[in-house]
C-alpha positions as CSV (number, residue, x, y, z in Angstrom):
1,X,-7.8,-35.0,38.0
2,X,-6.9,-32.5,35.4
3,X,-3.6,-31.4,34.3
4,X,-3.4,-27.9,33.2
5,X,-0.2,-28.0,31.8
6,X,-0.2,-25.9,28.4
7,X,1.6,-23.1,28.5
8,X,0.2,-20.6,25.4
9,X,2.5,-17.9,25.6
10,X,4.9,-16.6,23.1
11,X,8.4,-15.9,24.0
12,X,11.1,-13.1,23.0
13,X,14.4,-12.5,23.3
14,X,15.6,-9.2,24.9
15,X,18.8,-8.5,26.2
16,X,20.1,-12.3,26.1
17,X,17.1,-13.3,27.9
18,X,14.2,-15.4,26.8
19,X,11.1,-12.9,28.1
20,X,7.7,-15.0,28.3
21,X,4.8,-12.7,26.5
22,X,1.7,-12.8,28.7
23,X,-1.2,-14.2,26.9
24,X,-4.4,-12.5,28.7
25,X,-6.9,-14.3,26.9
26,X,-4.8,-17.5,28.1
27,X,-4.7,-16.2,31.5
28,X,-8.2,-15.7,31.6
29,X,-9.6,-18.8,30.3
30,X,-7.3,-20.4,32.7
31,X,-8.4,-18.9,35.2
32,X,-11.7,-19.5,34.6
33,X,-11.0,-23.3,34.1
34,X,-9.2,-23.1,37.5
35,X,-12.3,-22.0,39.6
36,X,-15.0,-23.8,38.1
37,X,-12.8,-27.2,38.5
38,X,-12.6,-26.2,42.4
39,X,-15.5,-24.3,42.7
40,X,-17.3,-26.1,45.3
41,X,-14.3,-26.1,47.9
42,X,-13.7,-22.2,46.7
43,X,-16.9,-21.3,47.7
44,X,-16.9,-22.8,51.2
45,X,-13.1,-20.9,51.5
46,X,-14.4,-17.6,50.1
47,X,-17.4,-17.2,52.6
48,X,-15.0,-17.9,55.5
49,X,-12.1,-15.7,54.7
50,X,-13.9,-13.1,52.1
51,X,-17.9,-12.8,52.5
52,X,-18.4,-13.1,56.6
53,X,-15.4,-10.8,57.5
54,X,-16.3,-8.3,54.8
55,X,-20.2,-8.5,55.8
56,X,-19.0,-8.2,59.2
57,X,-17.5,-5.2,58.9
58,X,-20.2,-3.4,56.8
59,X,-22.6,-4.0,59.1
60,X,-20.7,-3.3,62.6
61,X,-19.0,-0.1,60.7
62,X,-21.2,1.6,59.4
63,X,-19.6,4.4,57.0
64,X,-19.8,7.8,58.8
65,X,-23.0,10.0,58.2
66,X,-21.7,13.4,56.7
67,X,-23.7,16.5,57.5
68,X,-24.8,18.3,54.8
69,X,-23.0,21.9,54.1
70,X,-20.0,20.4,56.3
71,X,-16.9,22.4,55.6
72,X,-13.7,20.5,54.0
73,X,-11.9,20.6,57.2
74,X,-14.5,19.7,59.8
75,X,-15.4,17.1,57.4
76,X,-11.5,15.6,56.6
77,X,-11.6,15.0,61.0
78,X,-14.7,13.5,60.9
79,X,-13.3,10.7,58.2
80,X,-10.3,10.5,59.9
81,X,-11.6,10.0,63.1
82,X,-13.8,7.7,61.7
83,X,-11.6,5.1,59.8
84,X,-8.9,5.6,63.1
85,X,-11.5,3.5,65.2
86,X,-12.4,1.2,62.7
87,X,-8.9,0.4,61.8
88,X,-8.0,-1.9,63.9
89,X,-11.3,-4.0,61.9
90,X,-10.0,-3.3,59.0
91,X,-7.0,-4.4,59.9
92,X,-7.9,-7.9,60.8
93,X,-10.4,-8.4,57.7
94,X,-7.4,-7.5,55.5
95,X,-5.3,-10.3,57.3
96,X,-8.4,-12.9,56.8
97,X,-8.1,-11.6,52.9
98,X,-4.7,-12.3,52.6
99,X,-5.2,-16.1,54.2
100,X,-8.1,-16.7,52.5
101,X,-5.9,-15.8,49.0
102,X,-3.4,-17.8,50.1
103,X,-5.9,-20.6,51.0
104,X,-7.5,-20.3,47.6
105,X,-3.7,-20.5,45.9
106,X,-3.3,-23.5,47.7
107,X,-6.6,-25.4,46.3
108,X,-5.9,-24.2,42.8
109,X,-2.3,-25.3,42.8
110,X,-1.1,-27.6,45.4
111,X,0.0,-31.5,43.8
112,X,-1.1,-33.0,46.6
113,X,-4.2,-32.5,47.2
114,X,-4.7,-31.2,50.0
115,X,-8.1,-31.0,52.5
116,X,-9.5,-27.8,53.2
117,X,-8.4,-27.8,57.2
118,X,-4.7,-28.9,55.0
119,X,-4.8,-25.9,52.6
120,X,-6.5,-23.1,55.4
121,X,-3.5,-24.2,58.0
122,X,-0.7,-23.5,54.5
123,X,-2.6,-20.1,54.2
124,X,-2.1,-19.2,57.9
125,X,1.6,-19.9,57.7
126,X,2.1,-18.5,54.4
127,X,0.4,-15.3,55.4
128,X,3.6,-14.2,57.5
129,X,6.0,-13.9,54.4
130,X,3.5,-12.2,52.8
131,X,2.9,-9.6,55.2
132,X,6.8,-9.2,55.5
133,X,7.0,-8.9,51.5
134,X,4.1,-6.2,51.4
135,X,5.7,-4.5,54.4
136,X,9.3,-4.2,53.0
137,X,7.9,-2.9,49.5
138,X,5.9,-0.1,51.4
139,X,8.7,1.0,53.7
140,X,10.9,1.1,50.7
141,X,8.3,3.1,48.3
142,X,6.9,5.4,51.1
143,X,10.4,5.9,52.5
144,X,10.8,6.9,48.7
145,X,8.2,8.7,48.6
146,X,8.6,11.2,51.6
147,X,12.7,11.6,50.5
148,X,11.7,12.5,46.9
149,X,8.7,15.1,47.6
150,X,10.6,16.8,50.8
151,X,13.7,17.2,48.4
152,X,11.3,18.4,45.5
153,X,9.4,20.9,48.5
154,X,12.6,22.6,49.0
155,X,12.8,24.1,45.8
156,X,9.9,26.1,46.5
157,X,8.7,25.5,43.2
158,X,4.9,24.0,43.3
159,X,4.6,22.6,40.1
160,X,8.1,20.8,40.8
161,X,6.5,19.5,43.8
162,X,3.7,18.3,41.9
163,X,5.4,16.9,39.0
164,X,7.3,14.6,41.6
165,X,4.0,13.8,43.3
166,X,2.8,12.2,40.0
167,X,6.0,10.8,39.0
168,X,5.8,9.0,42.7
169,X,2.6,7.4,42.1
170,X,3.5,6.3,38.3
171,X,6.6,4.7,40.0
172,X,4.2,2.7,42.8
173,X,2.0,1.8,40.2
174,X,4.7,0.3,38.1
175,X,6.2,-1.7,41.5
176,X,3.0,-2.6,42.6
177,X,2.5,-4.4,38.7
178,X,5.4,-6.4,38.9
179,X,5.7,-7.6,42.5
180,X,1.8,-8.7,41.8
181,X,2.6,-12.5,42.0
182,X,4.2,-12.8,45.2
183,X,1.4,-13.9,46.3
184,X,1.3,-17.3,44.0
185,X,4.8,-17.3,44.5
186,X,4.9,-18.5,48.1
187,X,2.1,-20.5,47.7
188,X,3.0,-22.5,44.8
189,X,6.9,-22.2,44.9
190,X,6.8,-22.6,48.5
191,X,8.7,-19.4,48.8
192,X,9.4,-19.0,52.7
193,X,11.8,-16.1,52.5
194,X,10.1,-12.6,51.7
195,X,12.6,-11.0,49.7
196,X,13.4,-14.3,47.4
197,X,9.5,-13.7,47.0
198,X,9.7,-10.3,45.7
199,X,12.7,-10.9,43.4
200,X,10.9,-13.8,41.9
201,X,7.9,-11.6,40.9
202,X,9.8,-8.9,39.8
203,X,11.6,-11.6,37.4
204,X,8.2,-12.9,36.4
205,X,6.9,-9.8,35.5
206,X,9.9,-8.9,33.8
207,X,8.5,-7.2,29.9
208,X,5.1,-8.0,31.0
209,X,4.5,-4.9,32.8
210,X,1.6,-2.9,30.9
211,X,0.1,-6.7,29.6
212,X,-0.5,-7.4,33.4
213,X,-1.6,-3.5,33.7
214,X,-4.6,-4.3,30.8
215,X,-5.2,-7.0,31.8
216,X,-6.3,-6.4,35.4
217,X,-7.8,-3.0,34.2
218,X,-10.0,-4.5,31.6
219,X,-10.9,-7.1,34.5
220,X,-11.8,-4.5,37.0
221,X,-13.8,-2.7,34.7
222,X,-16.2,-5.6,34.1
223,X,-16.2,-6.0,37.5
224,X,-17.3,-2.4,38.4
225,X,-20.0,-2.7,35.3
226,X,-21.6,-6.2,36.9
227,X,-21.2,-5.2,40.5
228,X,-22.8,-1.4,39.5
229,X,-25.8,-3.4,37.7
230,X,-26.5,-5.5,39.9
231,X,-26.4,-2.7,43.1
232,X,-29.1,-0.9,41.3
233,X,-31.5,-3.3,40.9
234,X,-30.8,-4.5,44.5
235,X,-31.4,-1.0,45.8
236,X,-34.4,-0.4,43.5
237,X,-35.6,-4.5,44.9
238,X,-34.7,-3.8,48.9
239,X,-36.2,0.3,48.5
240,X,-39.6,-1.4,47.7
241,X,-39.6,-4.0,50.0
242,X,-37.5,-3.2,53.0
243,X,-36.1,-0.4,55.1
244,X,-33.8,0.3,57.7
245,X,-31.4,-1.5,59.3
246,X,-32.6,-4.7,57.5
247,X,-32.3,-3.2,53.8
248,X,-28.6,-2.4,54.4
249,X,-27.7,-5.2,56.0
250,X,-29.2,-6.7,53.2
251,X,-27.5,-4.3,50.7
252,X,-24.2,-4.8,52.6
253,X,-24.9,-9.2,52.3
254,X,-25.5,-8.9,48.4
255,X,-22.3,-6.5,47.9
256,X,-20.0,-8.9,50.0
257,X,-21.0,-11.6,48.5
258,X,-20.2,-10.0,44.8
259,X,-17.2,-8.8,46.4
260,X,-16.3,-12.5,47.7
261,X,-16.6,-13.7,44.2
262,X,-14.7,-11.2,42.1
263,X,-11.7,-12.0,44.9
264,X,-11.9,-15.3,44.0
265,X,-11.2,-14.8,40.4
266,X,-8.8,-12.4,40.9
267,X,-6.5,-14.7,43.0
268,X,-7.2,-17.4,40.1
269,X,-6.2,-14.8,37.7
270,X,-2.6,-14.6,39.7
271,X,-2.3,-17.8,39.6
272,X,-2.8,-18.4,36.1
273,X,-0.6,-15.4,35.3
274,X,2.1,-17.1,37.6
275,X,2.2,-20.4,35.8
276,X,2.1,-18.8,32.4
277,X,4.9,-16.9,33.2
278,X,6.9,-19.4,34.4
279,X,7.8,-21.1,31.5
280,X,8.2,-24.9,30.8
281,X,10.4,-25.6,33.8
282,X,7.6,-23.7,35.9
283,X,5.4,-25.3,38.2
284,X,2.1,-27.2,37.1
285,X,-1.3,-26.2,38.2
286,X,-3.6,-29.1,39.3
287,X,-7.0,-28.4,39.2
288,X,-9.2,-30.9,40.3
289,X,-13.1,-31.8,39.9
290,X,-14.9,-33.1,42.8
């Protein structure tokens, strides 16, 4: 067993409050620790709850085939016809994500150890609050959202309207950053109540707003670079050697399975942004080698 206790952040005081400086390149190496010291039970989790439902879905829905010359609006109802049948798919792989995050917390973090069956049966009740959490924060923004643009519309002005439209998004993007660790807050604080969740990350968070902004953008761009490189020399491989139905599905296989993995790190990134965020009196991680 391995205790990854150290907490290498620097702290500030603002306001009368001691605000806790996210250290990304702690985070990272953290997080890094975290998956390689589970990685054997992470795997088995991640191609349950991340590789088969997202393989699943590329292969049974297929994206739609666009006619060439198509105009804008024949080819916005094609779309939108499209994703409207496959979202009740989507739907359910994006519940299975969710568990299998929560799952994954649970490994990373839990004290005692639990078994796989122990941790995927936490995830399944932990997914509820979750879902409530992400459903109050997008009634309250799109609620928002809709007031704030209708009220700006009614000017008449266009470039009002617009302005509003981009101070909208700005605003989401800014929510969406600091309600990012609800996630590692019901599974490691054992947060049942979805509203205590959402408080708690938006206390977290609190100062750390554009660190936790870098820090997943730098991460997603390394991501994009590795998962483009590898694509193209897939497709250049399966081009030469395969066709049809059996070089997507093949195509579709090696993207979920990049996919799976990059998921995987980015839930151990939240939860090593959660416990270095929590301070001293914050929960330990336990990460454990098999």
């Amino acid at each position: 067993m391995w205790n990854l206790s150290a907490r290498p952040t620097e702290s500030v005081h603002r306001k009368g409050r001691i605000v806790i400086r996210l250290d990304s390149s702690a985070a990272w190496a953290l997080a890094t620790r975290l998956v390689s010291a589970n990685r054997d039970v992470l795997a088995a989790i991640a191609g349950v709850f991340f590789l088969l439902p997202t393989l699943a879905f590329a292969i049974l829905v297929p994206e739609p085939q666009i006619p060439a010359g198509l105009p804008p609006r024949e080819m916005m109802t094609l779309l939108g016809d499209a994703y409207g049948r496959a979202m009740p798919f989507l739907l359910l792989v994006s519940v299975l994500q969710i568990t299998g995050t929560l799952t994954v917390l649970v490994v990373m973090t839990a004290h005692d150890r639990p078994t796989v069956a122990q941790a995927i049966r936490r995830g399944f009740v932990m997914t509820g609050p979750y879902l409530l959490a992400q459903l109050l924060i997008g009634l309250t923004l799109g609620g928002a959202f809709v007031l704030f643009v209708s009220l700006m519309s009614l000017t008449g002005v266009q470039a009002l309207a617009a302005a509003a439209v981009l101070m909208i998004f700005a605003v989401m993007v800014y929510c969406g950053l600091r309600v990012m660790l609800i996630a590692p807050v019901i599974a490691t604080e054992n947060l049942r109540n979805p509203v205590a969740a959402i408080r708690r990350s938006w206390a977290l968070t609190r100062g750390n707003t554009a660190r936790i902004g870098v820090f997943l953008t730098l991460a997603g761009l390394v991501f994009f670079v590795i998962y483009g490189l590898i694509m193209m020399l897939v497709g250049v491989v399966l081009v030469l050697t395969t066709g049809g139905e059996l070089q997507r599905a093949l195509g579709a296989a090696v993207s979920s399975a990049i996919t799976s993995g990059a998921m995987v790190y980015l839930t151990a990134m939240l939860a090593a942004m959660h416990h270095l965020l929590s301070g001293p009196t914050g929960p330990e991680i336990i990460a454990t080698f098999e």
